[in-house]
MARDREN-618198 format. One record per residue (C-alpha): x, y, z. Coordinates in steps of 0.05 Angstrom, whole numbers, always signed. Each point is the difference from the previous one (the first is absolute). Example, Ala and Ser with C-alpha at 12.3 -4.5 7.8 and 13.67 -1.06 7.14 Angstrom:
> +246  -90  +156
> +27  +69  -13
***
This chain:
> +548  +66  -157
> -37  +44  +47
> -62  -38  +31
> +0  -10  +70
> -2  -63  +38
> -40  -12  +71
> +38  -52  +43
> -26  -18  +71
> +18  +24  +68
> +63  -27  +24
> +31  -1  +71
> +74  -20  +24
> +38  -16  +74
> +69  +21  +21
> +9  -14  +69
> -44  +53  +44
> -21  +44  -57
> -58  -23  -45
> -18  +26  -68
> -61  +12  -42
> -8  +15  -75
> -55  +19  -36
> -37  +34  -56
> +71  -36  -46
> -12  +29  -72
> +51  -33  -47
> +11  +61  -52
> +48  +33  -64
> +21  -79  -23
> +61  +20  -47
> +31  -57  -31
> +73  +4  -49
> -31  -35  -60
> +61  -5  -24
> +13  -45  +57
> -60  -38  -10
> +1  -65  -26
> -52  -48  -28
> +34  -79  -4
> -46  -61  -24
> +26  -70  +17
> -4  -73  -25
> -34  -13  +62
> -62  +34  -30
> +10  +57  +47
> +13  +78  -12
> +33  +44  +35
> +1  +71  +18
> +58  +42  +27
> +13  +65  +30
> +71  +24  +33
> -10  +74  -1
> -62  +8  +42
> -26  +63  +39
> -67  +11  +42
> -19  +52  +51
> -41  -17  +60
> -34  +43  +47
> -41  -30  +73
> -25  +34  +64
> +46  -25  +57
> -19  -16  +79
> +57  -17  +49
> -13  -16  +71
> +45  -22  +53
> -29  -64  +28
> -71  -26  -16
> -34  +50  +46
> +54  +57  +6
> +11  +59  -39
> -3  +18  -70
> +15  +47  -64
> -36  +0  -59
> +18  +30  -71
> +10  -7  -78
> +50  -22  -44
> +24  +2  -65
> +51  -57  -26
> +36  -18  -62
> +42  -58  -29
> +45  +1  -46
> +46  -59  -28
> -37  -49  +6
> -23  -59  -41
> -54  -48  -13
> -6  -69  -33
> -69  -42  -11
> +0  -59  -47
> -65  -37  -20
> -15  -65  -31
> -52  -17  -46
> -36  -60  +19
> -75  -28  -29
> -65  +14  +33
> -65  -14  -39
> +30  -9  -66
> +37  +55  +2
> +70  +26  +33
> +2  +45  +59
> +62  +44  +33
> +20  -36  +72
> +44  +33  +49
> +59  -42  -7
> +55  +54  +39
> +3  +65  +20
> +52  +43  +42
> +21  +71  +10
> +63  +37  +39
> -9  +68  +27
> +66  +42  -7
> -5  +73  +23
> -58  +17  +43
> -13  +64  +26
> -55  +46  +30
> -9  +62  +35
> -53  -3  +58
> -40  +68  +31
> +11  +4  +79
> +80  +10  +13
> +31  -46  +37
> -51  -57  -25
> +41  -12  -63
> +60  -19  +44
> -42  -40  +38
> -28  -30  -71
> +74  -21  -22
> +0  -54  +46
> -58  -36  -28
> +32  +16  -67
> +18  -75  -15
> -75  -21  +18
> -31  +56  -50
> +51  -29  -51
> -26  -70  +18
> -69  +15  -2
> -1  +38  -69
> +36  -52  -21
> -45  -55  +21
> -65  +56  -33
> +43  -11  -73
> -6  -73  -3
> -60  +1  +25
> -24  +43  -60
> -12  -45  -55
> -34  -51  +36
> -72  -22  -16
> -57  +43  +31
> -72  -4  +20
> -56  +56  -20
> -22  +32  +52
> -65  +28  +25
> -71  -31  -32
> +55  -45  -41
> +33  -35  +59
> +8  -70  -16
> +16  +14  -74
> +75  -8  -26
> +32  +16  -68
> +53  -32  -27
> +49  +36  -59
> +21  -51  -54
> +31  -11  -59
> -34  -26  -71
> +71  -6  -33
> +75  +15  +4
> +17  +83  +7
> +28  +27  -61
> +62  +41  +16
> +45  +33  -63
> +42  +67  -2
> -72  +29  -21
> -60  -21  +53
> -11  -38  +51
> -67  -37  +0
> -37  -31  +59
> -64  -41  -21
> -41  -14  +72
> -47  -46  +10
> -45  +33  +63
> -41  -56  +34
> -42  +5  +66
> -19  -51  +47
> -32  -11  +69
> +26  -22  +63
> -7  -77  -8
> -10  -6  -72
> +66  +19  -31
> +12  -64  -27
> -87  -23  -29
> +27  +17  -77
> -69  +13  -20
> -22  -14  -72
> -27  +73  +2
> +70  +29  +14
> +49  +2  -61
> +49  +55  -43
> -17  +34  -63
> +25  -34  -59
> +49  +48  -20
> -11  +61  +52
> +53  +35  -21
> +31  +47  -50
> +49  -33  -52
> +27  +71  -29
> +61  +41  +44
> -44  +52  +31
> +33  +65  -4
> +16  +6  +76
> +62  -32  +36
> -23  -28  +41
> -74  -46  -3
> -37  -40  +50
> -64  -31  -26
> -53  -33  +35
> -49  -55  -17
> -70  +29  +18
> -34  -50  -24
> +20  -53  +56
> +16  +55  +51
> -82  +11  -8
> -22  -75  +2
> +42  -7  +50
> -27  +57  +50
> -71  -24  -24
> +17  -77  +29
> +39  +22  +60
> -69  +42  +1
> -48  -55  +9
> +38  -41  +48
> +9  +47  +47
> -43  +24  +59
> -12  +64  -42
> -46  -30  -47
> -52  -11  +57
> -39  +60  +38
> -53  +11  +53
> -52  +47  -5
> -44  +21  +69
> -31  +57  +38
> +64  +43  -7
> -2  -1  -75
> -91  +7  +2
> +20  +62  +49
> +27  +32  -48
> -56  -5  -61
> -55  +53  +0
> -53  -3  +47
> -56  -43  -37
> +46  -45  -11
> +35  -11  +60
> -52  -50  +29
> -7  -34  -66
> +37  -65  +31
> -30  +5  +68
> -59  -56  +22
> -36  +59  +24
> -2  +47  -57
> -54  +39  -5
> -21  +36  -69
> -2  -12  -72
> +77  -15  -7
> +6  -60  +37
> +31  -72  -18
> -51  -37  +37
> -55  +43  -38
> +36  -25  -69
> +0  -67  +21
> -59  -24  +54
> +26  -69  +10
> +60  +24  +39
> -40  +27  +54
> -12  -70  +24
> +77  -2  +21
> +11  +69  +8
> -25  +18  +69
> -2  +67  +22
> +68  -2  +51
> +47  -18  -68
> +28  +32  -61
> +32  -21  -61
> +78  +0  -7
> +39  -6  -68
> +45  -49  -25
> +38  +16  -56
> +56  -37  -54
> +30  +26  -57
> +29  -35  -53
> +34  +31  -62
> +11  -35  -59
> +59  -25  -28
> -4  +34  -75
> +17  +67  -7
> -7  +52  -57
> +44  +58  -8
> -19  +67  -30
> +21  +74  -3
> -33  +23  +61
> +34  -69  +42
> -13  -72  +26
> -73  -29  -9
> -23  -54  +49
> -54  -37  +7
> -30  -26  +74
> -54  -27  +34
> -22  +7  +68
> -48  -34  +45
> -31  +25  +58
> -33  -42  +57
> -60  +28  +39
> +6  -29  +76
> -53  +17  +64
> +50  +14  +56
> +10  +66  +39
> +17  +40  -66
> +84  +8  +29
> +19  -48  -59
> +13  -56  +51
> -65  -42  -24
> +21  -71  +0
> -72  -31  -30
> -24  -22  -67
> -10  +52  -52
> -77  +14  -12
> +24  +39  -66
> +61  +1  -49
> +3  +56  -51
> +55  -4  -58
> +36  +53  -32
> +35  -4  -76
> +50  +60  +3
> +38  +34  -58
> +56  +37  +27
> +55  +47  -28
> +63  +9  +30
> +29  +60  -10
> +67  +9  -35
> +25  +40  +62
> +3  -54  +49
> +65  +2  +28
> +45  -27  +64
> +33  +66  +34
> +40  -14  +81
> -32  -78  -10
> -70  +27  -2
> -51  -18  -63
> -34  +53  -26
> -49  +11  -60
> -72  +11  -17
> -50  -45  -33
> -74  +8  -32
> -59  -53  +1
> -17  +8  -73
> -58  -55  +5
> -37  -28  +44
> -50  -70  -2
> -46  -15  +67
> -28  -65  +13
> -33  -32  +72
> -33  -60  +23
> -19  -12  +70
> -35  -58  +41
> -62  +6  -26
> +18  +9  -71
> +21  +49  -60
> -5  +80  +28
> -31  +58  -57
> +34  +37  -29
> -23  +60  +28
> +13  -32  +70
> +82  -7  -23
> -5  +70  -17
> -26  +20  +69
> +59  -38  +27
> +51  +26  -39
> -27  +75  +18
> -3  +12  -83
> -54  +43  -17
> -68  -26  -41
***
């Protein structure tokens, strides 16, 4: 195994001298499978293994004497050898279905060694060699612990579980997943929405050794659920977003618009609350649907999105009632390349269709006036 794993910064104390890692890539993971073992228990728990395990390691280094004194900086390179590992997981129910929970884990470091750039340093670094053993030793456990997505995801968790027993023989092993998502605060809703495929997997021995399948059906309705209840589902639209239109349309929102592509020229009635010191700002919710379609090109969803027209200062801080709510009825395809690389989502989708509606204060809006809103062209 060859990818590389980021771990964070680290820093250690031994009497005067203080130490600083940093930039720890976990690398070259070599493990003896023919000291790895795979054990499932009565306890409806499985368990996984290894007594032959090697990793190299490699940090940038800062020692200083004293908090405020002086200090040498460097690189290293480290490897362990002899080592093993042990994780065992029990399979408990969560919405119907089971799910893998951490039930033990442990790992003992044998033989560590390194060799650090800037001479006498790697003396130096021999004394904090029981507190680098301790800390990548701590980073192993660590490892299969639950984790969060990161950036424009934060808040969203995914949880790895099993739809039924692993099948080990002398000829495969096979690992059917269940992959569910959930946000912060609603791990435990079970949503009607939410549920596995029928029979997501493959019955027939694939032809590879080893097989880990994963239900995409709930791993979709899922992420589309812990979609809508999150903060993500609702947006703000103001003066930084209009900025950025082309010029006759920039004022378009603005009480004081002047010209033929103007809201308060499509609809005359707001002018009596839109005085010339305010603007519009945008309040927006999505909400995708729970049915999904599946074709060759990936994941169809269907959404629909409401936006709220407010008089404020145009920032996206308006607080008043909204003088007019356009509606949106979205067809979207998600792309069969979406994929989670370093605890980051990535993919692309396409709006494939696309139904306006709007009603304001003062009644039903044209057609061509939801045209002029949405920027489509007549």
């Amino acid at each position: 195994m060859g990818n590389n794993i980021q771990v964070p910064d680290q820093s250690t104390k031994w009497h005067m001298f203080h130490l600083e890692i940093s930039s720890i890539v976990v690398k070259n993971l070599n493990i003896d499978r023919n000291q790895l073992s795979i054990l499932t228990g009565s306890d409806n728990s499985i368990g996984l293994q290894c007594n032959s395990l090697g990793v190299g390691v490699s940090f940038h280094y800062k020692i200083k004497l004293g908090k405020h004194g002086p200090h040498k900086s460097g690189s290293c390179d480290a490897s362990i050898d002899g080592s093993s590992a042990k994780i065992k997981l029990g399979i408990s129910e969560q919405n119907s279905h089971p799910l893998l929970n951490l039930i033990d884990k442990s790992a003992n470091i044998n033989d560590l060694n390194y060799h650090c750039r800037g001479g006498w340093v790697s003396k130096l670094l021999n004394l904090f060699k029981h507190a680098l053993k301790g800390f990548l030793k701590k980073e192993i456990k660590n490892f299969a612990e639950k984790e969060e997505l990161q950036g424009k995801l934060d808040g969203t968790y995914v949880n790895y579980g099993l739809s039924s027993s692993p099948k080990l023989n002398n000829q495969m092993l096979n690992i059917p997943l269940i992959m569910q998502f959930w946000y912060k605060g609603h791990k435990n809703d079970n949503p009607a929405t939410v549920y596995p495929s029928s029979q997501p997997f493959p019955t027939a021995v694939p032809p590879q050794m080893f097989c880990v399948d994963i239900d995409s059906n709930l791993a979709a309705r899922s992420a589309i659920y812990a979609f809508n209840v999150s903060d993500k589902s609702t947006f703000t639209i103001g003066d930084s977003t209009f900025k950025r239109l082309s010029k006759d349309k920039q004022q378009f929102f603005d009480c004081s618009c002047v010209g033929n592509r103007c809201l308060i020229k499509d609809i005359p009635d707001l002018t009596k609350q839109c005085t010339k010191d305010k603007k519009f700002g945008i309040y927006g919710k999505v909400k995708i649907g729970g049915d999904i379609y599946v074709n060759n090109s990936g994941i169809i969803l269907f959404a629909d999105a409401t936006f709220d027209f407010k008089l404020g200062n145009g920032i996206g801080q308006e607080t008043g009632p909204s003088v007019l709510t356009v509606k949106a009825d979205l067809d979207v395809l998600l792309e069969k390349t979406v994929h989670i690389q370093n605890w980051n989502l990535f993919g692309k989708f396409d709006v494939l269709f696309t139904s306006l509606s709007a009603n304001s204060t003062f009644g039903p809006i044209a057609p061509h006036i939801i045209n002029d809103v949405s920027f489509k062209k007549n």
